[in-house]
C-alpha positions in Angstrom: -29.1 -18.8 -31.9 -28.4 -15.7 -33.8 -28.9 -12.4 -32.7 -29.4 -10.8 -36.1 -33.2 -9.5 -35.9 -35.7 -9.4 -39.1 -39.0 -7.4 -39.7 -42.5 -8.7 -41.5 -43.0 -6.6 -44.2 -46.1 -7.3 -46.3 -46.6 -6.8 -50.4 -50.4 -6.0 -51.8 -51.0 -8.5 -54.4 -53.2 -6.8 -56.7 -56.2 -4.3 -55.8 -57.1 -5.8 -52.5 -55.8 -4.8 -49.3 -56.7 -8.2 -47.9 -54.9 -10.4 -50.4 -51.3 -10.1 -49.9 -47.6 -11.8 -49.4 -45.5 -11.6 -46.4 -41.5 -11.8 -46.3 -38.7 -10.2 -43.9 -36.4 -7.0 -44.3 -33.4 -6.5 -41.9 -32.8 -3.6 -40.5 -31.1 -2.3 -43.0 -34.5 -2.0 -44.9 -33.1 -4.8 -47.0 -35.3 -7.6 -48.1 -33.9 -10.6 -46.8 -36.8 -13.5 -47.4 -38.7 -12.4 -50.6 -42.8 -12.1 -49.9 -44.0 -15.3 -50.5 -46.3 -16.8 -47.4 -49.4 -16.0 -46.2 -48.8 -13.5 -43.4 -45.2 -14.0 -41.1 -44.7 -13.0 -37.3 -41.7 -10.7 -35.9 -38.6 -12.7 -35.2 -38.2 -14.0 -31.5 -35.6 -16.0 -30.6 -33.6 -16.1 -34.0 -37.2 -17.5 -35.5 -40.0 -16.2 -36.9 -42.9 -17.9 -37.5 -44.7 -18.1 -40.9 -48.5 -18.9 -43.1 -48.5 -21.8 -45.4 -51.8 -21.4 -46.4 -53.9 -22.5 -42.9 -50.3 -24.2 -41.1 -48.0 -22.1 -39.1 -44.3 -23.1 -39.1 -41.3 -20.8 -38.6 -37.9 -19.9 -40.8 -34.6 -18.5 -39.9 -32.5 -15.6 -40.4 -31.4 -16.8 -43.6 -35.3 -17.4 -44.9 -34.8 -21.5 -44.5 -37.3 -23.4 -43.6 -37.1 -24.5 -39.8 -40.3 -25.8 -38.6 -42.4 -27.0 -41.8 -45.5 -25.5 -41.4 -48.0 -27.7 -39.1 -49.2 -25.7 -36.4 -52.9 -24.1 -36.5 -51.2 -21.3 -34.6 -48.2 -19.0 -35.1 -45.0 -20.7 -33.5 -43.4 -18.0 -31.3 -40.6 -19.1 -29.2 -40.0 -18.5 -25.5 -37.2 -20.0 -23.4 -36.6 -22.1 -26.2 -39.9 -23.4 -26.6 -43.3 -22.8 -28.5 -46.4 -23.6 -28.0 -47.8 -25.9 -31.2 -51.9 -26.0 -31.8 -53.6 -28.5 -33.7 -57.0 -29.6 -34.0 -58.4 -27.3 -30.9 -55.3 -29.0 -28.9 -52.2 -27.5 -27.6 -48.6 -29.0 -27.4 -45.1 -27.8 -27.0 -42.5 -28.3 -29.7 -38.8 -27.0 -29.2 -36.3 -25.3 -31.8 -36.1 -28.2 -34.1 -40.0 -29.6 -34.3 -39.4 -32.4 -31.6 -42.8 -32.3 -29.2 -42.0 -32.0 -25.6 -45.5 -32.0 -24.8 -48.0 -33.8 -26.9 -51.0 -32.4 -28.2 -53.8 -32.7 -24.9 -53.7 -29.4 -23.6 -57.4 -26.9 -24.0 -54.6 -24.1 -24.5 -51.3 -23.5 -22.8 -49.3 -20.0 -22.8 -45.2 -19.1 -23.0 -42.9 -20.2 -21.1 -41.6 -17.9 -18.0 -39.0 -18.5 -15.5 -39.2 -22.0 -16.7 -42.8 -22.8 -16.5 -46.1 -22.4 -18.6 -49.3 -21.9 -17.6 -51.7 -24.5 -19.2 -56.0 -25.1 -19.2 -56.8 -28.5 -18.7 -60.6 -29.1 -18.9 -61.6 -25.7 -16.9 -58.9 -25.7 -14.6 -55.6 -23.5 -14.8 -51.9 -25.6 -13.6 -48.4 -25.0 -14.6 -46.2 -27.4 -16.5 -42.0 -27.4 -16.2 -40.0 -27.7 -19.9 -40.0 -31.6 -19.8 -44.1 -31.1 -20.0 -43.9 -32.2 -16.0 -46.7 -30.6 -14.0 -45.4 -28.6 -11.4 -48.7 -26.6 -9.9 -51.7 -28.8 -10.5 -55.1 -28.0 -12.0 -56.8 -26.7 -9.4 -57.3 -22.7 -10.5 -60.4 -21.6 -11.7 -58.1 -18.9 -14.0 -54.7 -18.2 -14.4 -51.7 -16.3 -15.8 -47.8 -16.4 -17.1 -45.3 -16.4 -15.1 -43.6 -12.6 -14.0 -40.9 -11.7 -11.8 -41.3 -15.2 -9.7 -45.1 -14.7 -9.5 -47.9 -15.8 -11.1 -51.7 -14.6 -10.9 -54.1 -17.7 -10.2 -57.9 -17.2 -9.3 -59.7 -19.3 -6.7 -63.5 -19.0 -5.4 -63.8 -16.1 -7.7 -60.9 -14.2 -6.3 -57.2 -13.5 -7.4 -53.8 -14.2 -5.7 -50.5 -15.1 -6.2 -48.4 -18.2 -6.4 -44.8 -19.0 -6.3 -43.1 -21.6 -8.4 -44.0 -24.7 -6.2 -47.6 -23.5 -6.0 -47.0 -21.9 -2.8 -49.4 -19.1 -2.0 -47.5 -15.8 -1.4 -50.7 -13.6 -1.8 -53.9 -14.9 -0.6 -57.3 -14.5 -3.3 -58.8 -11.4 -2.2 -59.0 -9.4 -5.2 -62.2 -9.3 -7.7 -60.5 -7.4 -10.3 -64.1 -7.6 -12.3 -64.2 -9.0 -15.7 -60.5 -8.5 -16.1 -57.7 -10.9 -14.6 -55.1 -9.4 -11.8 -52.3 -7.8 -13.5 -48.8 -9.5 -14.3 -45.9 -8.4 -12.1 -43.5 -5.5 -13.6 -40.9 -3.3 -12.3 -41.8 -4.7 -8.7 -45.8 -3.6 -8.6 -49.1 -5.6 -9.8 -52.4 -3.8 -10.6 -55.4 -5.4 -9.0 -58.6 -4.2 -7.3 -60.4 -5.6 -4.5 -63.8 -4.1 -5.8 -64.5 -1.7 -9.0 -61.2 0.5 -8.4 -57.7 -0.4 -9.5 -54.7 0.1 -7.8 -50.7 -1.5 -7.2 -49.3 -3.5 -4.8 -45.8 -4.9 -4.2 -44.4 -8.3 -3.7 -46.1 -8.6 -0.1 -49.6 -7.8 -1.2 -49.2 -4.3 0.1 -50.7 -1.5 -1.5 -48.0 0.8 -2.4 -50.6 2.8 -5.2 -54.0 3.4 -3.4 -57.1 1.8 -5.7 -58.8 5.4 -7.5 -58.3 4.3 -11.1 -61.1 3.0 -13.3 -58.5 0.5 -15.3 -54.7 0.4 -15.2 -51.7 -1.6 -17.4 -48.7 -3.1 -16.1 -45.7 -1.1 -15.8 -43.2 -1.0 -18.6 -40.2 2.1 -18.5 -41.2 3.3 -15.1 -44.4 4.2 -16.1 -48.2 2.7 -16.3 -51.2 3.5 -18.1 -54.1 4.4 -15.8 -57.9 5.0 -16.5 -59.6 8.2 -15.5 -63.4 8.2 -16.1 -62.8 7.6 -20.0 -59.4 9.1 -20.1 -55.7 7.7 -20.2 -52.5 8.8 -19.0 -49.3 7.9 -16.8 -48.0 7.7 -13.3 -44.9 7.0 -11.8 -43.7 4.2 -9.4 -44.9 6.7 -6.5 -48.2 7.0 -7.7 -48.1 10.3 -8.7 -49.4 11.0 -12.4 -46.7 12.5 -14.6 -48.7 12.7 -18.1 -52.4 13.8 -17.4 -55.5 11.9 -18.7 -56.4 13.3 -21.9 -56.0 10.0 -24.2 -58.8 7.8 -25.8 -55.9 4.9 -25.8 -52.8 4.9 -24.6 -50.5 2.0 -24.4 -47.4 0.9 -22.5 -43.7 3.1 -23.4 -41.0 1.2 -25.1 -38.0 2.4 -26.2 -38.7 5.7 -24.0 -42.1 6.3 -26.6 -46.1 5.3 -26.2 -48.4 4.7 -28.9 -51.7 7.2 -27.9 -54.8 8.2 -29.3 -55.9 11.6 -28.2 -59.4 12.3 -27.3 -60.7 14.4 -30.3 -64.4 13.7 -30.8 -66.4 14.7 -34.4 -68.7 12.7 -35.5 -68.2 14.0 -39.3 -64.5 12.7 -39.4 -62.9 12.5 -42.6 -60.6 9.6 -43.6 -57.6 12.4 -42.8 -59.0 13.1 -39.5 -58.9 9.6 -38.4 -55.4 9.6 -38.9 -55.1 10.2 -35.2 -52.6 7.9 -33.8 -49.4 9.3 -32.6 -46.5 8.7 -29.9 -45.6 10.6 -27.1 -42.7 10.9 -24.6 -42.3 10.2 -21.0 -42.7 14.2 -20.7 -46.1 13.9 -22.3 -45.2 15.8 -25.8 -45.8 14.5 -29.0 -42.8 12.8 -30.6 -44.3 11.5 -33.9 -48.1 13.8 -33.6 -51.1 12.1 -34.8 -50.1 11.3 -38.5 -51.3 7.7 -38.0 -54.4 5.5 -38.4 -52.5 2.3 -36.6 -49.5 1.7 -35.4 -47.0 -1.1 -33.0 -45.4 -0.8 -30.2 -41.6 0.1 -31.0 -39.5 -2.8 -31.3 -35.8 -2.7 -32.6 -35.6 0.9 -33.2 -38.8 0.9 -35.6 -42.6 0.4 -35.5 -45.1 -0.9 -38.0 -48.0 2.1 -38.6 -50.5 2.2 -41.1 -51.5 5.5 -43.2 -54.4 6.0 -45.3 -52.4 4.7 -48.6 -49.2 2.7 -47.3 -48.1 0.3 -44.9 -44.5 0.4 -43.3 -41.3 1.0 -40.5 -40.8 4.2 -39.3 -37.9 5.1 -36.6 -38.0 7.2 -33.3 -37.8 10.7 -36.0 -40.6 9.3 -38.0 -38.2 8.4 -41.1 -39.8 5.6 -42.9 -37.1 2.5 -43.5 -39.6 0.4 -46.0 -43.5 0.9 -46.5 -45.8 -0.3 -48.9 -49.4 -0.1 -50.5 -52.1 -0.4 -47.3 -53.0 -3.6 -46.2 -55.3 -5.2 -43.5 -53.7 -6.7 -40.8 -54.7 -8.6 -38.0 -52.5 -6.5 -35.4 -49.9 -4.2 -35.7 -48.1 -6.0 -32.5 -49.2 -9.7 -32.4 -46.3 -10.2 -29.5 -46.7 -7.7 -26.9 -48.0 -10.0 -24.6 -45.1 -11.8 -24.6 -42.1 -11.1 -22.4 -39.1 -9.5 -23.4 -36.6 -12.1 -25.1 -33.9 -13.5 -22.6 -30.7 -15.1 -24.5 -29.8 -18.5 -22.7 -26.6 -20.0 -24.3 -28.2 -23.5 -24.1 -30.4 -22.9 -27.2 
């Protein structure tokens, strides 16, 4: 599997910012696969997965066909695997195209420590990499896979479940209209009733419940929700970068995508160009210059301006942009887990 890593970069094809053509640079800023499909993915796994009109498929570093395109889904690798969609049906496919799992499933997520979380009918089980399954059907909800636990919901409740189905934390927590939280860095958000808080491996409540929504941890830190305010807090609990964000989202790379509160209802197209990045000290490392942005990935993030598209670096320095264009999300994998490199791919 190669370790070289590419970036979607997409070209305007003629006056509308909806009609355009997607190809790869490196990160170099060199075009490596010319635009020429309908919208492409970020690499994962040595792959990134491509738009053939309605079918999904996936090229290679070198801009070769892989995986012809066949999927009604993007293909996005994890652990080797992808899930593959077709007809409202999910399977599982591996490097080369071959199905491990046919098409049956209602939907099935990435794999995780070696297992995938899959809906069958309305209930929630977990399949191995052979398609085998482990945890039965039996949860009313469920989640991926994190740090040897998984979130599964039962009688209206959320818990925790080891990789033979074993419960570790028993259903207690409501959690409201959201799901319990994936574990990262050692802690899991949940709430028992409309407050959120973090507990540890145990089930112990090492952050008391007083926040009105909270994000996993990534970097040490964790998005929390004041009232209608975002900011950060530590491992201890202890807020380090006050509430003063309309968004905020999770660091990476040591930087987090915000959106400060600045209310006027006669905004201009400049003044919604309010997106910026801070650091872990709260200042503004790239200050609202923005109108959408990524998460940073590989040294660079996609943001949008109010005439181009592009890459810029942690010192704002754009590497390639182009004429605006609408996009259906500036990070389509930040739910998924950071890559792992298994030498059996």
């Amino acid at each position: 599997m190669s370790t070289r890593k590419l970036l979607p970069i997409f070209t305007r094809k003629g006056r509308s910012p909806r009609n355009f053509l997607a190809g790869y640079i490196d990160l170099a800023g060199s075009v490596i696969v010319e635009p020429q499909y309908d919208y492409s993915y970020p690499f994962r796994e040595g792959l990134g997965s491509v738009k053939v009109k309605n079918l999904w498929g996936t090229v290679n570093v070198g801009g070769e066909l892989v995986i012809n395109p066949s999927s009604h889904e993007p293909v996005v690798f994890s652990e080797g695997l992808a899930v593959h969609r077709f007809d409202s049906k999910d399977g599982v496919i591996d490097r080369e195209g071959n199905f491990v799992v046919p098409h049956r499933y209602r939907h099935i997520w990435w794999y995780s420590g070696g297992l995938a979380c899959f809906a069958e009918g309305e209930k929630y089980g977990y399949m191995d990499k052979s398609g085998n399954q482990i945890i039965p059907p039996i949860f009313e909800d469920a989640r991926p896979f994190s740090e040897g636990l998984a979130a599964v919901k039962t009688r209206g409740m959320w818990g925790y479940v080891d990789a033979s189905g074993t419960t570790v934390i028993p259903a207690k927590f409501m959690c409201g209209k959201a799901a319990a939280g994936q574990f990262q860095e050692g802690l899991a958000r949940v709430a028992e009733t409309s407050r959120w808080g973090y507990i540890n491996p145990c089930g112990e409540f090492v952050i008391p419940q007083q926040f009105d929504m909270a994000l996993e941890f990534s970097e040490g830190l964790a998005v929390v929700q004041v009232g209608k305010e975002n900011g950060y807090i530590n491992a201890n609990g202890k807020i380090v970068v006050p509430p003063s964000f309309l968004y905020a989202d999770p660091f990476s790379e040591g930087l987090a995508r915000v959106t400060p509160c600045i209310w006027n209802a006669e905004k201009t197209i400049s003044d919604t160009l309010d997106v910026a990045f801070i650091d872990k000290s709260g200042s503004f490392a790239l200050g609202p210059r923005f109108l959408a942005a990524g998460s940073f990935r590989d040294g660079h993030s996609l943001v949008e301006t109010e005439s181009h598209i592009g890459y810029v670096d942690h010192a704002g320095n754009f590497l390639w942009q182009g004429k605006w264009v609408v996009l259906a999300s500036m990070d389509p994998l930040h739910l998924f887990p950071a890559e792992s490199v298994h030498k059996s791919w």
